[in-house]
mmJSON file of the N, C-alpha and C atoms, coordinates in Angstrom:
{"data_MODEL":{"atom_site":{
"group_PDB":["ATOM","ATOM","ATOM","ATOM","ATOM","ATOM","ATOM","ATOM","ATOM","ATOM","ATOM","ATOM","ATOM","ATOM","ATOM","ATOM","ATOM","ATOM","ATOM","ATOM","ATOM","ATOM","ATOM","ATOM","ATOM","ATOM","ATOM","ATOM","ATOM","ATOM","ATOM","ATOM","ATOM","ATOM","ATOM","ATOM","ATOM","ATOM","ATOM","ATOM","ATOM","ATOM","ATOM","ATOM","ATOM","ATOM","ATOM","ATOM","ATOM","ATOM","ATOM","ATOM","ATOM","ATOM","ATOM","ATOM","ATOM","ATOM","ATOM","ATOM","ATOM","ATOM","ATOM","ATOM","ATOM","ATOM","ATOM","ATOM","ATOM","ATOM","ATOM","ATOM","ATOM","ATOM","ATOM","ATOM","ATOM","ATOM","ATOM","ATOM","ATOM","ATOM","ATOM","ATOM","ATOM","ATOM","ATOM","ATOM","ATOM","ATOM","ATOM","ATOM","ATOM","ATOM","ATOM","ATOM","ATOM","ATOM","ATOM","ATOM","ATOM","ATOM","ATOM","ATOM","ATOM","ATOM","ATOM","ATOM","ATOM","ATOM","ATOM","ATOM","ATOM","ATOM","ATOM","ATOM","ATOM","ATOM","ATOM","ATOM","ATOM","ATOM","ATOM","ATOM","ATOM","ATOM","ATOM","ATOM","ATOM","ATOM","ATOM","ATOM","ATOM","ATOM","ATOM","ATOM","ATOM","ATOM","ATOM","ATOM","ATOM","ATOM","ATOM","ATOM","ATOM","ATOM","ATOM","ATOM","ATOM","ATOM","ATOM","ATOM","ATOM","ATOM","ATOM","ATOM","ATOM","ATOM","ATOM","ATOM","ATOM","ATOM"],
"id":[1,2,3,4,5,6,7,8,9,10,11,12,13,14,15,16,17,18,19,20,21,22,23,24,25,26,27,28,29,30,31,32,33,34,35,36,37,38,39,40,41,42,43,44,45,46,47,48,49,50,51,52,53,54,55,56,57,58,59,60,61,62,63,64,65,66,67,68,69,70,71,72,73,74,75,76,77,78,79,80,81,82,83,84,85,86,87,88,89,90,91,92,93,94,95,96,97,98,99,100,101,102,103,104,105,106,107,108,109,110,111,112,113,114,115,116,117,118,119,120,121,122,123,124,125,126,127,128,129,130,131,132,133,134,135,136,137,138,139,140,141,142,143,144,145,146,147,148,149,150,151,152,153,154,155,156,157,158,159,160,161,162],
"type_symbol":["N","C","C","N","C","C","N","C","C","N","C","C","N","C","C","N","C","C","N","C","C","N","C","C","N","C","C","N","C","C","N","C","C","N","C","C","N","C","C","N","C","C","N","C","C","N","C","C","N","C","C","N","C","C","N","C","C","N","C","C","N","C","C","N","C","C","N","C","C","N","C","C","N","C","C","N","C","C","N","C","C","N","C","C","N","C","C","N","C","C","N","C","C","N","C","C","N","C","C","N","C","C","N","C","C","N","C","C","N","C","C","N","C","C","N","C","C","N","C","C","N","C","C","N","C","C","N","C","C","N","C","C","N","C","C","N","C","C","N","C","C","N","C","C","N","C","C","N","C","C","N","C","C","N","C","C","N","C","C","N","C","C"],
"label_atom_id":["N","CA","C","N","CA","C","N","CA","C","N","CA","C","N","CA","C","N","CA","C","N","CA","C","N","CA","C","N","CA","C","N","CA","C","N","CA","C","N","CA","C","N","CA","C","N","CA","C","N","CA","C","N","CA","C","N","CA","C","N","CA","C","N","CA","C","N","CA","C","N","CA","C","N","CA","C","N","CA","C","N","CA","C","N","CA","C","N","CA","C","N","CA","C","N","CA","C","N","CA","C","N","CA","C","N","CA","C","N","CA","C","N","CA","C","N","CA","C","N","CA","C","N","CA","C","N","CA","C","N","CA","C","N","CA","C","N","CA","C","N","CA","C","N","CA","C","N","CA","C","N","CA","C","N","CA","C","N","CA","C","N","CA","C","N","CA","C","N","CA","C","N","CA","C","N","CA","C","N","CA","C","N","CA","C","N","CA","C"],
"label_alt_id":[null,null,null,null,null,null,null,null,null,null,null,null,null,null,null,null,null,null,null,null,null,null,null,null,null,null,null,null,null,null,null,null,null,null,null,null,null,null,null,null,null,null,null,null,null,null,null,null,null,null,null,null,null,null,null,null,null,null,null,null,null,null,null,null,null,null,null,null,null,null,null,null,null,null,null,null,null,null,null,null,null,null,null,null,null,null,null,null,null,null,null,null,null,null,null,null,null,null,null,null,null,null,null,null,null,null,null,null,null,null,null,null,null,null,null,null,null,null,null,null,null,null,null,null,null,null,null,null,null,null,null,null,null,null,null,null,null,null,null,null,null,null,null,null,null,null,null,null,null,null,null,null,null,null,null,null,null,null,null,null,null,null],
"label_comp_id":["UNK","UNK","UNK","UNK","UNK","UNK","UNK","UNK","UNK","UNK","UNK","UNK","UNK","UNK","UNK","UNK","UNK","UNK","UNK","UNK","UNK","UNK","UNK","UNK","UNK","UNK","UNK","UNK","UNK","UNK","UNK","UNK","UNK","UNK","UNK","UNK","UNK","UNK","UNK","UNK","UNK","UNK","UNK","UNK","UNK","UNK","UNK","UNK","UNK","UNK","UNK","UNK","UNK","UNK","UNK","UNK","UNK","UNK","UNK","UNK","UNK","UNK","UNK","UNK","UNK","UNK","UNK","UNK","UNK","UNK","UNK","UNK","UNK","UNK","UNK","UNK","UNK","UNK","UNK","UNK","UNK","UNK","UNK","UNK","UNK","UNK","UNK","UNK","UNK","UNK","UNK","UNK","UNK","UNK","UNK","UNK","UNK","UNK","UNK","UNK","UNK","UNK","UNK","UNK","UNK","UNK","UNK","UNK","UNK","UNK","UNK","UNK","UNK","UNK","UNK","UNK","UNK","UNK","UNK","UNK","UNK","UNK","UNK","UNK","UNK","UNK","UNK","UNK","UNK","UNK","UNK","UNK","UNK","UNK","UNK","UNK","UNK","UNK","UNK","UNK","UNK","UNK","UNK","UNK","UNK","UNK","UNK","UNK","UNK","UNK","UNK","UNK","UNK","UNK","UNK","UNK","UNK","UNK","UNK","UNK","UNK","UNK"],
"label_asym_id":["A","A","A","A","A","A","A","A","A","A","A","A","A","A","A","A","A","A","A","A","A","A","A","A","A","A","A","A","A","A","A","A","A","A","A","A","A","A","A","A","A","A","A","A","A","A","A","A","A","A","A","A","A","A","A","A","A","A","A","A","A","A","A","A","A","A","A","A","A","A","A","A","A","A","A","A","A","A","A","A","A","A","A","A","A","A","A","A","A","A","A","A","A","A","A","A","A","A","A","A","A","A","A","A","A","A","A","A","A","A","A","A","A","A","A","A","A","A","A","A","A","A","A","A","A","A","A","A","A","A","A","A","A","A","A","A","A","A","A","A","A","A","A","A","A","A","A","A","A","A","A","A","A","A","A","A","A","A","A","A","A","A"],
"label_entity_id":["1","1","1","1","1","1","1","1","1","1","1","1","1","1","1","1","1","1","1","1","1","1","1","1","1","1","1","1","1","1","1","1","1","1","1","1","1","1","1","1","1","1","1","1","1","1","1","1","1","1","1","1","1","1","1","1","1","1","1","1","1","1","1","1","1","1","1","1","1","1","1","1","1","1","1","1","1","1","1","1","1","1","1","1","1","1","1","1","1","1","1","1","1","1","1","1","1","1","1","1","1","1","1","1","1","1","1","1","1","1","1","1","1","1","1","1","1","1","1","1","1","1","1","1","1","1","1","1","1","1","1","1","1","1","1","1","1","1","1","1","1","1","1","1","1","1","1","1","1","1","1","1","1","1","1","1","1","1","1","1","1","1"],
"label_seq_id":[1,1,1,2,2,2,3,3,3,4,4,4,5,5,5,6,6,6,7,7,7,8,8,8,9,9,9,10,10,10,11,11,11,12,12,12,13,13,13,14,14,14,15,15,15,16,16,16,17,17,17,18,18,18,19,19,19,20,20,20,21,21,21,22,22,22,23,23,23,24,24,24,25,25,25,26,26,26,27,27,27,28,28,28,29,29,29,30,30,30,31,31,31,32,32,32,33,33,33,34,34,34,35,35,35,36,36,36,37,37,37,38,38,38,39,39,39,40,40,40,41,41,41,42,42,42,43,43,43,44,44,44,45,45,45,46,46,46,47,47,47,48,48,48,49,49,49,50,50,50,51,51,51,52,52,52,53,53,53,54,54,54],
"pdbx_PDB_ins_code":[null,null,null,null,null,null,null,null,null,null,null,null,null,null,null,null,null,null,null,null,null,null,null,null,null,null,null,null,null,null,null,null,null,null,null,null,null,null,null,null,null,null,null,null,null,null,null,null,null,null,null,null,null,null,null,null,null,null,null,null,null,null,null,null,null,null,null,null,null,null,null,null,null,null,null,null,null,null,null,null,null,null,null,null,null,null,null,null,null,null,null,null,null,null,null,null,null,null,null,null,null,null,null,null,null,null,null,null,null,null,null,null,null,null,null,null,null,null,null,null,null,null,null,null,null,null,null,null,null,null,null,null,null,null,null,null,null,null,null,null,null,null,null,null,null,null,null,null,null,null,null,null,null,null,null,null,null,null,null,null,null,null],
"Cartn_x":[93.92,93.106,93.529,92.125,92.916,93.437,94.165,94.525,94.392,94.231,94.041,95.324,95.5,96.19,95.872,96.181,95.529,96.183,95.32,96.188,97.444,97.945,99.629,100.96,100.023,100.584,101.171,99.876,100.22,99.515,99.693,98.781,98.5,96.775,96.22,95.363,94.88,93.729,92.691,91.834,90.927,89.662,88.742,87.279,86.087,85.899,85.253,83.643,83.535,81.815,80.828,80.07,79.015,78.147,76.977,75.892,74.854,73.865,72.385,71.662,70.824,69.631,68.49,67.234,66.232,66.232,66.006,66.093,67.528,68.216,69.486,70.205,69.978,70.662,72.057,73.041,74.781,74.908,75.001,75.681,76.945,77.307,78.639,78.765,79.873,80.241,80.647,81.461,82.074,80.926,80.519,79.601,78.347,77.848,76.151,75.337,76.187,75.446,75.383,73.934,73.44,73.954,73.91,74.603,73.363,73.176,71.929,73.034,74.111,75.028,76.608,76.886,78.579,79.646,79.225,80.579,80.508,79.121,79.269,79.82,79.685,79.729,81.581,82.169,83.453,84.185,83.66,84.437,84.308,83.515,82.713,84.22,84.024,84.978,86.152,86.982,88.033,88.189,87.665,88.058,88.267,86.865,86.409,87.189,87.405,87.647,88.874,89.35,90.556,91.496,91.371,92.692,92.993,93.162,93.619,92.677,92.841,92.171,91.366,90.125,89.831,89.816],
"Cartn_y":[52.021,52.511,53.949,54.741,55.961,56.186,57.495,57.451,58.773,59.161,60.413,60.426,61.942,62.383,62.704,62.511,62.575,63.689,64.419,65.473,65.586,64.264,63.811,64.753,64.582,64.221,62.896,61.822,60.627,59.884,59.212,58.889,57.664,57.63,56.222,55.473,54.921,54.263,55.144,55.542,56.29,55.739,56.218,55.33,55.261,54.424,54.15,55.323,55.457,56.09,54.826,55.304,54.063,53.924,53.401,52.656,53.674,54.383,54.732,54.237,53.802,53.817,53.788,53.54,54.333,55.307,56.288,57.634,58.236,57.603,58.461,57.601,56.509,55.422,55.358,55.302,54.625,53.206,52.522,51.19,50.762,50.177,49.703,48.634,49.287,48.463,46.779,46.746,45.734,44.62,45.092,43.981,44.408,45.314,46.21,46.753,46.914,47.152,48.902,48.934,50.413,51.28,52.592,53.847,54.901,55.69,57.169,58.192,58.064,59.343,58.998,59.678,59.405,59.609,59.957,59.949,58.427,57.943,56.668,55.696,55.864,55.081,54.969,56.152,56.641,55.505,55.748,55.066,53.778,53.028,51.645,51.134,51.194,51.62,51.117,52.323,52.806,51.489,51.155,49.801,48.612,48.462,47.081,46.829,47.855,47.511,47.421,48.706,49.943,49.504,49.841,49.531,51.183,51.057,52.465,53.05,54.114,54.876,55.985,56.095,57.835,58.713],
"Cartn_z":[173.493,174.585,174.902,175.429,175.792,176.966,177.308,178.429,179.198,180.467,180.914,182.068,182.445,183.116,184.656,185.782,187.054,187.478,188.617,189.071,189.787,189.679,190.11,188.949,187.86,186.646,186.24,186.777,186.407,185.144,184.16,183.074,183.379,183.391,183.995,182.422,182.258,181.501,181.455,180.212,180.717,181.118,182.0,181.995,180.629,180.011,178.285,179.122,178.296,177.872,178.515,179.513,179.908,178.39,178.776,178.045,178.636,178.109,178.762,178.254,179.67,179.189,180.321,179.498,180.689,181.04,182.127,182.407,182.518,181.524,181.294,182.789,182.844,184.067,183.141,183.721,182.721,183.342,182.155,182.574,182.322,183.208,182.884,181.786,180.728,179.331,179.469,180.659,181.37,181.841,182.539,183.814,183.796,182.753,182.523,184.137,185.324,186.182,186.021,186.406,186.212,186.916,187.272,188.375,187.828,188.246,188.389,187.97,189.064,188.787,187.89,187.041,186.283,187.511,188.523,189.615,189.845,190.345,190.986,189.538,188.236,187.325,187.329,186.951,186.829,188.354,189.557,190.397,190.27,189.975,189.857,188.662,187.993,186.594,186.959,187.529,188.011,189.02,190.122,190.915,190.168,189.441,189.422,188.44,187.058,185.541,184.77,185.023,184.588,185.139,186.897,187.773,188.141,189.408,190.189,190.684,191.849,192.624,192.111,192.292,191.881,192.917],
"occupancy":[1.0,1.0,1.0,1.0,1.0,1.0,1.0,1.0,1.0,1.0,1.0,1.0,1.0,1.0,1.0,1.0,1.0,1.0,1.0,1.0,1.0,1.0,1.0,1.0,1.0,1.0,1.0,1.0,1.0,1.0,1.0,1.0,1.0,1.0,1.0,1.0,1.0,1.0,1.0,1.0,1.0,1.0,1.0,1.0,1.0,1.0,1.0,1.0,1.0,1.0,1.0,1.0,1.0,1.0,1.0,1.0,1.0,1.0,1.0,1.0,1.0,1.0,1.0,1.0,1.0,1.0,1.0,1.0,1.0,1.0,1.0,1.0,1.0,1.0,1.0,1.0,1.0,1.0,1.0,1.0,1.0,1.0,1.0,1.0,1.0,1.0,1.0,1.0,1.0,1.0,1.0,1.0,1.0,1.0,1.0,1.0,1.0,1.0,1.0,1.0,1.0,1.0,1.0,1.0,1.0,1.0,1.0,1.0,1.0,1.0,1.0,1.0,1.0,1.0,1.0,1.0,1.0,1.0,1.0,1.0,1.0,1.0,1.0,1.0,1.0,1.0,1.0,1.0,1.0,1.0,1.0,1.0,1.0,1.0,1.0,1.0,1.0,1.0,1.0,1.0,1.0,1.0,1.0,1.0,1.0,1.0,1.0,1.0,1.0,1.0,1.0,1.0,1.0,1.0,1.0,1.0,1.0,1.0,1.0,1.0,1.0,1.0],
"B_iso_or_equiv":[0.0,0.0,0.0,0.0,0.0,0.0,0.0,0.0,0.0,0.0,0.0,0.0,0.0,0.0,0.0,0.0,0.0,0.0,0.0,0.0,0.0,0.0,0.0,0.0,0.0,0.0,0.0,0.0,0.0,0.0,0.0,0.0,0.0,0.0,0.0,0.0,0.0,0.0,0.0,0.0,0.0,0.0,0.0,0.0,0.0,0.0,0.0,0.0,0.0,0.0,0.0,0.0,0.0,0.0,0.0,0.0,0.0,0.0,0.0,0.0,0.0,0.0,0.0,0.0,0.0,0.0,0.0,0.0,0.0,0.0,0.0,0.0,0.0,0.0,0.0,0.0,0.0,0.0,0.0,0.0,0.0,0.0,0.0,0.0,0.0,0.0,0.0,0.0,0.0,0.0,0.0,0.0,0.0,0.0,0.0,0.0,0.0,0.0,0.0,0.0,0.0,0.0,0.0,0.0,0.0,0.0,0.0,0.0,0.0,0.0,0.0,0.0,0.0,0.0,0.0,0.0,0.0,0.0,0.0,0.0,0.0,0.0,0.0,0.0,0.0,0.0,0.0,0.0,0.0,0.0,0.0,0.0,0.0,0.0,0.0,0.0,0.0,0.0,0.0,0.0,0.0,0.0,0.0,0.0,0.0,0.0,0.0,0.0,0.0,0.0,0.0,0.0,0.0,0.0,0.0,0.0,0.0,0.0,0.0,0.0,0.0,0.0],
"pdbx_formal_charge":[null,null,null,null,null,null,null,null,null,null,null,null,null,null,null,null,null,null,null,null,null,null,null,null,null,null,null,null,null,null,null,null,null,null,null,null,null,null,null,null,null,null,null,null,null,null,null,null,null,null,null,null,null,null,null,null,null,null,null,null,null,null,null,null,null,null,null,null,null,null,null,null,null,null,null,null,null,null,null,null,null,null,null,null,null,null,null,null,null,null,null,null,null,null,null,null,null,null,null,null,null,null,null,null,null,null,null,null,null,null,null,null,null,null,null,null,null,null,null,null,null,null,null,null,null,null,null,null,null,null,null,null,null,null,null,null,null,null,null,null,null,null,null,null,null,null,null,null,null,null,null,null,null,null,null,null,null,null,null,null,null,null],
"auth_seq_id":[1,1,1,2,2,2,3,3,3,4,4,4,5,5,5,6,6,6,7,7,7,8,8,8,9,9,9,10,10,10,11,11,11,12,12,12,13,13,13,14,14,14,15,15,15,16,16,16,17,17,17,18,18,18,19,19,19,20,20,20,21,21,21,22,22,22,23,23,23,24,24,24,25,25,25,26,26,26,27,27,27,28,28,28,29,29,29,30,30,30,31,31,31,32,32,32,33,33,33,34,34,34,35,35,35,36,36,36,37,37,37,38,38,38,39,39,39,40,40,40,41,41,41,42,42,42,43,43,43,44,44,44,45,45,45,46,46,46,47,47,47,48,48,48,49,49,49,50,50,50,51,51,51,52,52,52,53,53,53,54,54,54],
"auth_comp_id":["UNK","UNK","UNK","UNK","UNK","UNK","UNK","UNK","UNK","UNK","UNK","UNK","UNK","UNK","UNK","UNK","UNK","UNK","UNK","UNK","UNK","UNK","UNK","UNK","UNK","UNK","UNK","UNK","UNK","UNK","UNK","UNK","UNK","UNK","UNK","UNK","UNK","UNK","UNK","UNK","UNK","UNK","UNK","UNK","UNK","UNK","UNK","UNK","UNK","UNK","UNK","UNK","UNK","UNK","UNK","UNK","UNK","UNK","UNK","UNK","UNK","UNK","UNK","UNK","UNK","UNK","UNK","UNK","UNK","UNK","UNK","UNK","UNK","UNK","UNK","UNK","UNK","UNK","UNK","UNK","UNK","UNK","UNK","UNK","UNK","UNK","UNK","UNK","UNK","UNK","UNK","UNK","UNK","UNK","UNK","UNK","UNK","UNK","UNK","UNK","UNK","UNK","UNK","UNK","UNK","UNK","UNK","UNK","UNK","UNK","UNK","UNK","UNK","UNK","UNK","UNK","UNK","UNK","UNK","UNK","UNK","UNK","UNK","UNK","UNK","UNK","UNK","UNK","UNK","UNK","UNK","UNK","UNK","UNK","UNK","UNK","UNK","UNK","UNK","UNK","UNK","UNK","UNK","UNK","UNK","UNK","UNK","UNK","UNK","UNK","UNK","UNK","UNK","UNK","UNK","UNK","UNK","UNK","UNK","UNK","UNK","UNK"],
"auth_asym_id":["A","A","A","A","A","A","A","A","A","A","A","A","A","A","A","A","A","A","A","A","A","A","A","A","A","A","A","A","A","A","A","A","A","A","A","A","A","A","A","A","A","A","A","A","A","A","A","A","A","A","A","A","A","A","A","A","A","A","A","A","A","A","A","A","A","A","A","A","A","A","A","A","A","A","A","A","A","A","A","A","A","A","A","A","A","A","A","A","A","A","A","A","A","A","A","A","A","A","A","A","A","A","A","A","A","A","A","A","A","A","A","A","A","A","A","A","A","A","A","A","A","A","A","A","A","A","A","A","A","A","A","A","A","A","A","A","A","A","A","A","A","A","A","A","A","A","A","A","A","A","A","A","A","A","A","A","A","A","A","A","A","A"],
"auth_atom_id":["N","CA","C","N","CA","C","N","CA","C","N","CA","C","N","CA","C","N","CA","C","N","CA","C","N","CA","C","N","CA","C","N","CA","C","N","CA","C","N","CA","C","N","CA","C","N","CA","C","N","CA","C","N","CA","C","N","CA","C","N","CA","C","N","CA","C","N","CA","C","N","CA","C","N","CA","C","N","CA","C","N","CA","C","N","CA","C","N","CA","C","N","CA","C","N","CA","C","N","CA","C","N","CA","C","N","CA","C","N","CA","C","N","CA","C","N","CA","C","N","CA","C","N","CA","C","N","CA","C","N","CA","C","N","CA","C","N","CA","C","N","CA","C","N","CA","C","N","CA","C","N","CA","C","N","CA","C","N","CA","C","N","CA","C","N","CA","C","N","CA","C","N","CA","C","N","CA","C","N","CA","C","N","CA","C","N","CA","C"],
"pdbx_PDB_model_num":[1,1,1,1,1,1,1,1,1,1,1,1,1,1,1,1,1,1,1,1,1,1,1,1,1,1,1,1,1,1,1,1,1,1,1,1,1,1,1,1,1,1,1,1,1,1,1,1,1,1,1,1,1,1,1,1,1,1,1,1,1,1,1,1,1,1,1,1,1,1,1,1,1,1,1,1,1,1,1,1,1,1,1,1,1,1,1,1,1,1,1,1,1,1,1,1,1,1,1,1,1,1,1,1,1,1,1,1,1,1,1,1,1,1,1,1,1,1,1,1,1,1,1,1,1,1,1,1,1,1,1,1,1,1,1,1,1,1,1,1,1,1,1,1,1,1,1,1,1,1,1,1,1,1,1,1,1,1,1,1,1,1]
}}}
C-alpha cells in the first residue's frame, strides 16, 4: 500500500484513486458511495476507510 506524508511530517496510508463515473461523480472503491467533489471523496476515505484525520 502506498503511503503519504502529512504536514506533521507524519506518514499515513495513502487515499486509493476513486472510481468515476457519470459526470465525472468519484466513487468510493470501498463502499461505491458517490461524492461531486475529491475533497469530500478524500475525507469520506480518510474516516470511514484508511483511518486518521484530514
Amino acid at each position: 500500500m502506498n503511503s503519504e506524508m502529512t504536514g506533521e511530517g507524519v506518514w499515513r496510508p495513502a487515499v486509493p484513486l476513486p472510481f468515476y463515473s457519470g459526470l465525472l461523480k468519484k466513487r468510493c472503491p470501498f463502499c461505491w458511495k458517490p461524492f461531486w467533489t475529491a475533497k469530500r471523496y478524500r475525507k469520506h476515505c480518510r474516516r470511514q476507510h484508511v483511518g486518521g484525520a484530514e
